[in-house]
C-alpha positions as CSV (number, residue, x, y, z in Angstrom):
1,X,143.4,7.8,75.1
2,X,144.3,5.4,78.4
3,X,142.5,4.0,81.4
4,X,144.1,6.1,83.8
5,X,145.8,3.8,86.5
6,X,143.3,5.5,89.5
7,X,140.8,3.7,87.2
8,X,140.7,0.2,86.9
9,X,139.8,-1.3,83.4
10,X,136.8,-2.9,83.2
11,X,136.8,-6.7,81.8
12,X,133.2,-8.0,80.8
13,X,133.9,-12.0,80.2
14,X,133.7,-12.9,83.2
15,X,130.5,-10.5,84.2
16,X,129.0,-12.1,81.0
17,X,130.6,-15.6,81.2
18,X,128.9,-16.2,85.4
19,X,125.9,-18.0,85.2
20,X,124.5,-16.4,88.3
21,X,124.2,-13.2,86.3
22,X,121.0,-12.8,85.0
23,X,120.3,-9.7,84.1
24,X,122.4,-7.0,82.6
25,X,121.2,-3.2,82.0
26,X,122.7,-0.8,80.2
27,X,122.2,2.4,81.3
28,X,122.9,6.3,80.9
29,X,121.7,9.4,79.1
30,X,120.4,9.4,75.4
31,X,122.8,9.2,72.6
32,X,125.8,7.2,73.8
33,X,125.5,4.1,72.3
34,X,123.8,2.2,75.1
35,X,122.0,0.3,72.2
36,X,125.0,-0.6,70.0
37,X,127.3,-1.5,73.9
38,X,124.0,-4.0,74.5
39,X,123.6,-5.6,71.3
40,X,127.3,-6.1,71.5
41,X,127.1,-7.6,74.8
42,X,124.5,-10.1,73.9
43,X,126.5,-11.0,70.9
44,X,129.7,-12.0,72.8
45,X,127.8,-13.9,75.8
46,X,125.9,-15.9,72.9
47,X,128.9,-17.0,71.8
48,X,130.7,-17.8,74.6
49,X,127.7,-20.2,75.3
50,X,124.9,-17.9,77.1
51,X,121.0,-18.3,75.9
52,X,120.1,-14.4,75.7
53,X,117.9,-12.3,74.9
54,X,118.2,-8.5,74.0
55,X,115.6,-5.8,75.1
56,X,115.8,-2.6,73.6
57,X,113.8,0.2,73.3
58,X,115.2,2.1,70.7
59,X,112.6,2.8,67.8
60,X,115.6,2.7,65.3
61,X,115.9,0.2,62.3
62,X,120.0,-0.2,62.0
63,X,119.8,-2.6,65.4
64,X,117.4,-5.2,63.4
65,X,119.8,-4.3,60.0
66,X,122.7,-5.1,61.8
67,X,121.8,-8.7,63.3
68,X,119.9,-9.7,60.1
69,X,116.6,-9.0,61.1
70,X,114.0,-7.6,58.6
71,X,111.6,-6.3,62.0
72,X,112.4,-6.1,65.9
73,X,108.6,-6.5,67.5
74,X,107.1,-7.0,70.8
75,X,108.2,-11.1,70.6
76,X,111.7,-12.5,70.9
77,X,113.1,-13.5,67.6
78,X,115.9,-15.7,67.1
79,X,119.1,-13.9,65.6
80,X,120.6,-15.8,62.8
81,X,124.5,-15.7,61.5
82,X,125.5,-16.4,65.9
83,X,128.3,-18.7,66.2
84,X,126.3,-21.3,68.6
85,X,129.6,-24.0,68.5
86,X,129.6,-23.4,72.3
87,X,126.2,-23.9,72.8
88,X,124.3,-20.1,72.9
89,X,121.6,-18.3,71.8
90,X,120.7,-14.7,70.7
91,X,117.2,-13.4,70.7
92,X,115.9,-9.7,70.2
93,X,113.1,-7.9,71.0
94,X,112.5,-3.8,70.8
95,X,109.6,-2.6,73.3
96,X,106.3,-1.8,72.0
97,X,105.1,-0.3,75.2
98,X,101.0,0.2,74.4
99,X,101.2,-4.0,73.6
100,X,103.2,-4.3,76.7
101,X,100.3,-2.6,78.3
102,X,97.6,-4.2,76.1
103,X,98.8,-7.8,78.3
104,X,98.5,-6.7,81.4
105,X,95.1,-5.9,81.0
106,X,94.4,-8.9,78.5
107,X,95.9,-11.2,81.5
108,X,94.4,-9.3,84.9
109,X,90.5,-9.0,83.2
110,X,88.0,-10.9,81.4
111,X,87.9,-10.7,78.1
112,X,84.7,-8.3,78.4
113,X,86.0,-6.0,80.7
114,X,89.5,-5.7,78.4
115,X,87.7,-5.1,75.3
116,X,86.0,-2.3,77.4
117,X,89.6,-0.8,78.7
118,X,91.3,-1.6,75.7
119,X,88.4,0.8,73.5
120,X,88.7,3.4,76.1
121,X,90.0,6.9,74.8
122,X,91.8,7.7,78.0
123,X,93.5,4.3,77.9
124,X,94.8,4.8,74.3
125,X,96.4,8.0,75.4
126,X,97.1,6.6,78.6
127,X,99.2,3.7,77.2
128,X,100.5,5.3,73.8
129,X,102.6,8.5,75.4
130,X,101.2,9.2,79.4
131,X,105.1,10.2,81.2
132,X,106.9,7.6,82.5
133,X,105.0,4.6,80.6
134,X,107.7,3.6,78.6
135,X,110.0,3.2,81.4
136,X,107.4,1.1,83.3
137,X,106.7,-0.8,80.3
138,X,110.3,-1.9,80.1
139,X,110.4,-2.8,83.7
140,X,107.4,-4.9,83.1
141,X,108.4,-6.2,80.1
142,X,111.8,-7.3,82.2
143,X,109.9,-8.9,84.7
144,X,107.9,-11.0,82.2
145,X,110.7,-12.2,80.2
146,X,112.5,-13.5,84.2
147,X,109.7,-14.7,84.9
148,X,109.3,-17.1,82.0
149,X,113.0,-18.4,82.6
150,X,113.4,-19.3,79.0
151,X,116.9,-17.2,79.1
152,X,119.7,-18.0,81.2
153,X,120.8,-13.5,80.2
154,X,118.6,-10.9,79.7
155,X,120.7,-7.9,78.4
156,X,118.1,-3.9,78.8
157,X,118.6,-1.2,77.0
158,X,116.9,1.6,78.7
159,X,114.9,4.3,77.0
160,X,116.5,6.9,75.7
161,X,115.4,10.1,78.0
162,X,116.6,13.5,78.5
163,X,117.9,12.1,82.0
164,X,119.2,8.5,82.8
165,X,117.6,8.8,86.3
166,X,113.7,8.4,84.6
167,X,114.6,4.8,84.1
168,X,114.5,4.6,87.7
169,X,112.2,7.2,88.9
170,X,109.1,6.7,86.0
171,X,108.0,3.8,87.1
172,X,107.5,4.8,90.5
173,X,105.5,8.4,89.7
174,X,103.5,6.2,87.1
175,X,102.3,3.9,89.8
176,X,101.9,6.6,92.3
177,X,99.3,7.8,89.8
178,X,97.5,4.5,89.1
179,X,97.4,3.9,92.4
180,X,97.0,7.9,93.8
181,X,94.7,9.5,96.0
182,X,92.4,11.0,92.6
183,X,92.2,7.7,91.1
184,X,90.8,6.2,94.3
185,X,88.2,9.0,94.3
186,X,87.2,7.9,90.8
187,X,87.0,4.1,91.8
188,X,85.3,4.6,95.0
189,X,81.5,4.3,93.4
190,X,82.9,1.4,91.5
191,X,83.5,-0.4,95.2
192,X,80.4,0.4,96.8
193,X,78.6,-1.0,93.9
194,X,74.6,-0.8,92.9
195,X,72.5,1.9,93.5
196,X,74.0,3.1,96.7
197,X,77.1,3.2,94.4
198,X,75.3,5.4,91.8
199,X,74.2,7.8,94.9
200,X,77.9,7.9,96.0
201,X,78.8,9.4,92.5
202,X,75.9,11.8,91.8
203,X,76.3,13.4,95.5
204,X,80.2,13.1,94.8
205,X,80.6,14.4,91.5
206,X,78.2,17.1,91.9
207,X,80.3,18.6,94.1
208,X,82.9,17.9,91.6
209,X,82.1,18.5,88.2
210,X,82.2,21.6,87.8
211,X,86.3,22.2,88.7
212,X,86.7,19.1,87.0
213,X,84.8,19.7,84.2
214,X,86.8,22.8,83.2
215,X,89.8,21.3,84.1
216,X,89.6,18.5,82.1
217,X,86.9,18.8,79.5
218,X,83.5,17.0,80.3
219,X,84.0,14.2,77.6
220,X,87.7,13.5,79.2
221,X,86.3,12.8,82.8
222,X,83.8,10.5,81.7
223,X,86.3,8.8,79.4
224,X,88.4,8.6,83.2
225,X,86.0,7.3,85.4
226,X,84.6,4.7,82.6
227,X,88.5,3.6,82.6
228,X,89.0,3.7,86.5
229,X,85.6,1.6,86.9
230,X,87.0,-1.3,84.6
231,X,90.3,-1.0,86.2
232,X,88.9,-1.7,89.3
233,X,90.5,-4.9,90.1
234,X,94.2,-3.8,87.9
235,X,95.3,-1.1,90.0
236,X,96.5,-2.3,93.1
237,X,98.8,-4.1,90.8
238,X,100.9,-1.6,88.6
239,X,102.9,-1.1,92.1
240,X,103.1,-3.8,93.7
241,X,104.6,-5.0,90.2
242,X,106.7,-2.5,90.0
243,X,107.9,-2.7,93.6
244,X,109.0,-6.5,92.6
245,X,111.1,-5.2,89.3
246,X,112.7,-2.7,91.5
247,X,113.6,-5.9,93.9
248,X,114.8,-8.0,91.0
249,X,117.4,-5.0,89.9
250,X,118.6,-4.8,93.4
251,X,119.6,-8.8,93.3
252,X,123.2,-10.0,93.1
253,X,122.5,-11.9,89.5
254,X,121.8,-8.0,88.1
255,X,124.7,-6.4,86.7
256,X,124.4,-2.5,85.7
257,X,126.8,-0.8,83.2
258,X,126.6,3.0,82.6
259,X,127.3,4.1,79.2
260,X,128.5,7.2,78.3
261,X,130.8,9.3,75.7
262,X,133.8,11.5,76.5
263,X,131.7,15.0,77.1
264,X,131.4,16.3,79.9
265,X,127.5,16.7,80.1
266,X,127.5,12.8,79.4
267,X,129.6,12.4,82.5
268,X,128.1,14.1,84.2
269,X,124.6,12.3,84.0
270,X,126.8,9.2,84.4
271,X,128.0,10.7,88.1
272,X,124.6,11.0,88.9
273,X,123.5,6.8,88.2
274,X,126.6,6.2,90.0
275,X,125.6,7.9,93.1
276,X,122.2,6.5,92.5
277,X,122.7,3.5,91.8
278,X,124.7,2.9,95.1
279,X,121.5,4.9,96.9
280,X,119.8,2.7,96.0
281,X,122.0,-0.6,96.7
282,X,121.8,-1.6,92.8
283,X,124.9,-3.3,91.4
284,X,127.3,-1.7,89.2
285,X,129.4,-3.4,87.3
286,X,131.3,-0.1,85.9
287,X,131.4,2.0,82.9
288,X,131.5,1.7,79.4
289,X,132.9,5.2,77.6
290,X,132.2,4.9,73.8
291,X,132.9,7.0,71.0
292,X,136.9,7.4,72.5
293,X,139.3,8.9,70.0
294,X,142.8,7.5,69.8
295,X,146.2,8.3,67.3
296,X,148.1,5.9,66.0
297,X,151.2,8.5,66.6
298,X,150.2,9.3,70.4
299,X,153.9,10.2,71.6
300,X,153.9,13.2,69.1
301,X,152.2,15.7,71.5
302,X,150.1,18.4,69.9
303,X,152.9,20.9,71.1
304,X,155.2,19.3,69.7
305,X,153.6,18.3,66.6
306,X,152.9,22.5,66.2
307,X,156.4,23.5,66.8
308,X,157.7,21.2,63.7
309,X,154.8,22.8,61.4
310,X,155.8,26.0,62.2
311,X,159.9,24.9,61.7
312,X,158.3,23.3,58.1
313,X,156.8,27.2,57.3
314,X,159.9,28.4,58.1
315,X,161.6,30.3,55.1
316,X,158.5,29.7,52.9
317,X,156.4,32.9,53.0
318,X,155.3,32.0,49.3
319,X,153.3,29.3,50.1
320,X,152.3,30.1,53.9
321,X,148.6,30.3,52.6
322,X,148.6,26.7,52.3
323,X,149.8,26.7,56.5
324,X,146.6,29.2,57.4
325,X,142.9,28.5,58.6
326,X,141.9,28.4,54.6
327,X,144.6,26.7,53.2
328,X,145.2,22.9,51.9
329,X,144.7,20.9,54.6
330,X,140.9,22.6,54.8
331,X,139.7,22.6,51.0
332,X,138.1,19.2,49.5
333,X,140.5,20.6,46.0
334,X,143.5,20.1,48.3
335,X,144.4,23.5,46.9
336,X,144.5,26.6,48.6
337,X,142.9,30.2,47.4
338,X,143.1,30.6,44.0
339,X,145.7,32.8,41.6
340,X,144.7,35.2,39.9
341,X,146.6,37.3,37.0
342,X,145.4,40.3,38.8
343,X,147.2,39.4,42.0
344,X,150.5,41.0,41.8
345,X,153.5,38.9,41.4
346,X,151.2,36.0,40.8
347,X,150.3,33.5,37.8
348,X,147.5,32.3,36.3
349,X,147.2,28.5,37.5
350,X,148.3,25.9,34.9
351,X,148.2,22.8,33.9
352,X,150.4,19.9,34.6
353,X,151.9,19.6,31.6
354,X,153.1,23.2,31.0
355,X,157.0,24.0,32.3
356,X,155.5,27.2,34.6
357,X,153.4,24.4,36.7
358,X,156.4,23.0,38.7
359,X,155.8,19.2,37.8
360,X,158.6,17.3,35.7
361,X,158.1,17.8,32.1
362,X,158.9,15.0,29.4
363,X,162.7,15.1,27.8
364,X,162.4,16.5,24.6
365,X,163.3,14.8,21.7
366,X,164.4,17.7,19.5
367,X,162.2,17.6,17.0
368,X,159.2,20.4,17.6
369,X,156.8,21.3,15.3
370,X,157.0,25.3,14.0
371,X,154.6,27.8,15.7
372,X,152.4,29.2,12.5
373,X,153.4,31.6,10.5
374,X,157.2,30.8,11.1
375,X,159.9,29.1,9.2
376,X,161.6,25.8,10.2
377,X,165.5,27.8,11.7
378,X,163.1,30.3,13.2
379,X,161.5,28.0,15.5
380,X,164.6,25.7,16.3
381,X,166.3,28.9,17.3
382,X,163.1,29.4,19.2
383,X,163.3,26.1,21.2
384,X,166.9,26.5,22.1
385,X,166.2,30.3,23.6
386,X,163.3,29.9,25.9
387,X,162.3,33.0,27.2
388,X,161.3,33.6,30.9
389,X,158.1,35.8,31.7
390,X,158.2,35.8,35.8
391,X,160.6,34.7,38.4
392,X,158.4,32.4,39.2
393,X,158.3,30.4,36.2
394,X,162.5,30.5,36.0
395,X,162.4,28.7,39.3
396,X,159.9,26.0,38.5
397,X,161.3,23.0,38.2
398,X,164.4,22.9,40.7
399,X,165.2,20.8,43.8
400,X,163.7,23.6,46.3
401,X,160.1,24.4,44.8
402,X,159.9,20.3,43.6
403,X,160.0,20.2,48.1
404,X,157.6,22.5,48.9
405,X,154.6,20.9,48.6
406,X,155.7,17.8,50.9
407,X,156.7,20.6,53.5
408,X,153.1,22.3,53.1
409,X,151.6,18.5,53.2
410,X,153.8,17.8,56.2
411,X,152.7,20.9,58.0
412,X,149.2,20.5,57.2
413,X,149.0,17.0,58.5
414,X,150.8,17.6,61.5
415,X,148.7,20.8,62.8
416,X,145.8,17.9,61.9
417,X,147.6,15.8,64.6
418,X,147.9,18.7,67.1
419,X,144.2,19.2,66.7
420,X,143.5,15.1,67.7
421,X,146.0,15.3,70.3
422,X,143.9,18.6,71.6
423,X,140.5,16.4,71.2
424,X,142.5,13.6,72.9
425,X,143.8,16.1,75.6
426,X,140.0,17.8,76.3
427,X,138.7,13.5,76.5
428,X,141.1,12.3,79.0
429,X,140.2,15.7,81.2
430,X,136.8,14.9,81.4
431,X,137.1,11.5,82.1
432,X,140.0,12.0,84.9
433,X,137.5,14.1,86.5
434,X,135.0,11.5,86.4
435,X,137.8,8.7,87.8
436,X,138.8,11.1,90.5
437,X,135.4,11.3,91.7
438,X,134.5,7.3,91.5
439,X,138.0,5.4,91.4
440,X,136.3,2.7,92.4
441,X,134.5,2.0,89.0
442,X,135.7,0.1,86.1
443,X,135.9,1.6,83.1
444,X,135.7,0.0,79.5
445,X,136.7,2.3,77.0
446,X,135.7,1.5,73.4
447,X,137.3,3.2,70.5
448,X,135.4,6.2,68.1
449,X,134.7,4.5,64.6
450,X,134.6,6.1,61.1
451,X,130.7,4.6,60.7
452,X,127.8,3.6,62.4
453,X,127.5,-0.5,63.2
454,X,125.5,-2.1,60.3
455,X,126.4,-6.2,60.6
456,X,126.8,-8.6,63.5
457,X,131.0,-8.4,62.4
458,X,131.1,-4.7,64.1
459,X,129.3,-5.9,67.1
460,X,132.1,-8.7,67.1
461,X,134.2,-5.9,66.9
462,X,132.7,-3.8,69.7
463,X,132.5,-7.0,72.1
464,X,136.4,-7.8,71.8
465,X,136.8,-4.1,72.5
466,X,135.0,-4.2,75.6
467,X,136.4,-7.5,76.7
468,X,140.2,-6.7,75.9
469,X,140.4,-3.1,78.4
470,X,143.3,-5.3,80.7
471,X,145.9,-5.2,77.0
472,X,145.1,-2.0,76.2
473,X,145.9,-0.5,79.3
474,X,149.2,-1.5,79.1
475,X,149.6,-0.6,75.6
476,X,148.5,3.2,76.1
477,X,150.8,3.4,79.0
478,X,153.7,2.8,76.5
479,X,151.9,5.5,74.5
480,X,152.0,8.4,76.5
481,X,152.4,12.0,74.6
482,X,155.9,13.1,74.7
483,X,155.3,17.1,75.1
484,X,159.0,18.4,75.8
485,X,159.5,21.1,73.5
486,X,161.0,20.7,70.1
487,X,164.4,21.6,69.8
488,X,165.5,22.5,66.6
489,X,167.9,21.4,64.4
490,X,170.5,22.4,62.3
491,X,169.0,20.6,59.3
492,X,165.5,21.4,60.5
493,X,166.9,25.5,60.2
């Protein structure tokens, strides 16, 4: 598959190599790879000299397994095995958003009031699973690790969500909440303070309680406005925050890259950050399409590649199971159904080393050993008169059946081939569409591989993929499907 020329390729060196870019987020719906694409990045910009540091929030093991890391935590650790000759750095972290939350509220209240936050049940649930606290988590967990300006990169990985827009969006409804009209209510005895304070919320509540209390349980609203009284002084914050995260993404030194896969629902959400993204004057550096297939025969078109099958089955009715839906190509045995002596005009399946299987058969020396219960003439004249039981069996062995099964192998593998080229064909249509839409964004394709990324070598890999998109655009151009019908042969009939 090609970077179609409406589409310009994407090259990533010089986005990672500028020191004015800071941050880079990777970006798009769950399941594409955004994980693997940002680990990759941070590989390469280590070493080409950057100091980074990865975020991610993806709960999986293999990214700590893959850059020699027993345990990602809430604290950068260094990643060993990085080529630092020109002078980088790689650090990793994976978001653990209830600690993320834990200091805020250890480093905006005395160590009293925390432990009384921290101890509170509608905090726990609050800061373990409440919507939209893992995005704002990561956003604050971005602005802390800027802030501290011990990394010249900082590459995100967003959450993984149903939809790429929540990494924008949750934040914002989260602080809405914390800083909402019913939390206010809550907090208002909390600012009035003292007795007249305790008035407000008896004459308050009691006009209250009882929606509220069926509402939310009677154990759950105390729990709520214990919580909002010792977040009195916290909440003004969690937007005003957020507000300067949202700022920071907006900055020239910010970099975005949407990832997605060849499908069209994945393109689909990628459309949408597009158009968001330049809503919301963010900066995009382009896309990155993972999980591309490719064929190392890409002229031979699928219609093509059909056409000769069929020219291959041809004139070999016998063994035309082997061509259909059940046949070779589609058992693990590599054989096809199998033969019965109750099938008519069928045998019974041999072995190798019997004349009826086909295969080449040792030169005899002459010399056989009688059958029992025959005499030594008897069985010479018996070896030089072989008998034949089928037609089948007085073909074996000659020129024509000894080709058969390179035809059937021939056929099979090249309806295989039509069946990539298809994938191929169904790929490039859904990401045309995608280029015909937003021809002004980059695109970095990187190739499908046969296994998951399990060593800091496949990132390697994965980096010089996404930072080589200019060579391989010319060499798929040379590569374009040939799909002018097949004309046959006279040797081919």
């Amino acid at each position: 598959m090609s970077v179609d020329s409406a589409a310009a390729p994407l090259d990533l060196d010089p986005v990672l190599d500028n020191p004015q870019t800071r941050i880079v987020v990777c970006c798009g719906s769950g399941g594409v790879g955004k994980t693997t694409t940002a680990a990759a990045l941070g590989v390469r910009a280590a070493e080409r000299g950057r100091k980074v540091v990865v975020l991610t929030i993806d709960p999986a093991r293999r990214l700590a397994q893959s850059m020699g890391i027993e345990e990602l935590d809430n604290v950068p650790r260094r990643v060993p095995g990085i080529d630092g000759s020109a002078g980088g750095e790689l650090h990793a972290m994976m978001l653990d958003m209830k600690r993320t939350f834990d200091e805020i509220v250890e480093s905006h209240a005395d160590k009293e009031r925390s432990q009384a936050i921290l101890e509170n049940p509608f905090y726990q649930s609050l800061s373990a699973g409440f919507a939209g606290t893992q995005e704002y988590m990561a956003m604050e967990k971005l602005g802390q690790l800027r802030a501290r300006d011990e990394w010249d990169l900082i590459v995100v990985d967003t959450p993984p969500s149903r939809s790429a827009l929540d990494f924008l969006d949750a934040p914002g409804r989260l602080g809405s909440f914390l800083d909402g009209k019913f939390i206010k209510v809550l907090m208002a005895p909390a600012k009035i303070g003292g007795r007249a304070g305790m008035k407000f919320l008896g004459v308050g509540m009691s006009v209250m309680s009882g929606p509220l209390n069926k509402l939310m349980g009677t154990q759950l609203l105390c729990d709520v406005q214990t919580f909002v009284a010792a977040m009195d002084t916290m909440f003004g914050g969690f937007r005003t925050r957020a507000d300067a995260t949202y700022r920071l993404l907006q900055a020239p030194g910010t970099a975005f890259l949407v990832v997605a896969a060849p499908e069209r629902d994945a393109l689909r959400e990628a459309a949408y950050f597009v158009e968001r993204l330049a809503a919301e004057r963010m900066p995009l550096a382009g896309l990155v399409l993972n999980r591309v297939h490719g064929s190392g025969a890409a002229r031979l078109s699928a219609e093509r590649a059909l056409a000769a099958a069929e020219l291959l089955a041809d004139g070999t009715s016998e063994y035309t199971e082997n061509l259909a839906g059940s046949g070779i190509v589609d058992r693990g045995s590599g054989q096809a159904g199998s033969r019965t002596a109750d099938d008519p005009g069928t045998l019974t399946p041999t072995g190798t080393s019997s004349p009826e299987s086909g295969f080449p058969q040792p030169a005899s020396s002459g010399v056989t050993d009688p059958p029992s219960g025959t005499t030594e003439p008897e069985a010479h004249a018996s070896a030089a008169s072989p008998t034949v039981d089928s037609p089948e069996s007085a073909t074996a062995g000659t020129p024509e059946s000894a080709a058969l099964p390179d035809d059937q192998l021939a056929a099979g593998l090249l309806r295989l081939h039509a069946e990539r080229m298809q994938v191929l064909a169904r790929e490039r249509r859904t990401r045309d569409r995608f280029t015909a839409l937003h021809p002004d964004v980059p695109v970095a394709e990187v190739s499908a591989l046969p296994g998951d990324v399990h060593d800091l070598a496949g990132l390697r890999a994965i980096g010089e993929c996404l930072a080589d998109q200019t060579a391989q655009a010319r060499q798929d151009v040379r590569q374009q499907p040939d799909s002018s019908p097949l004309q046959p042969t006279t040797a081919d009939r």
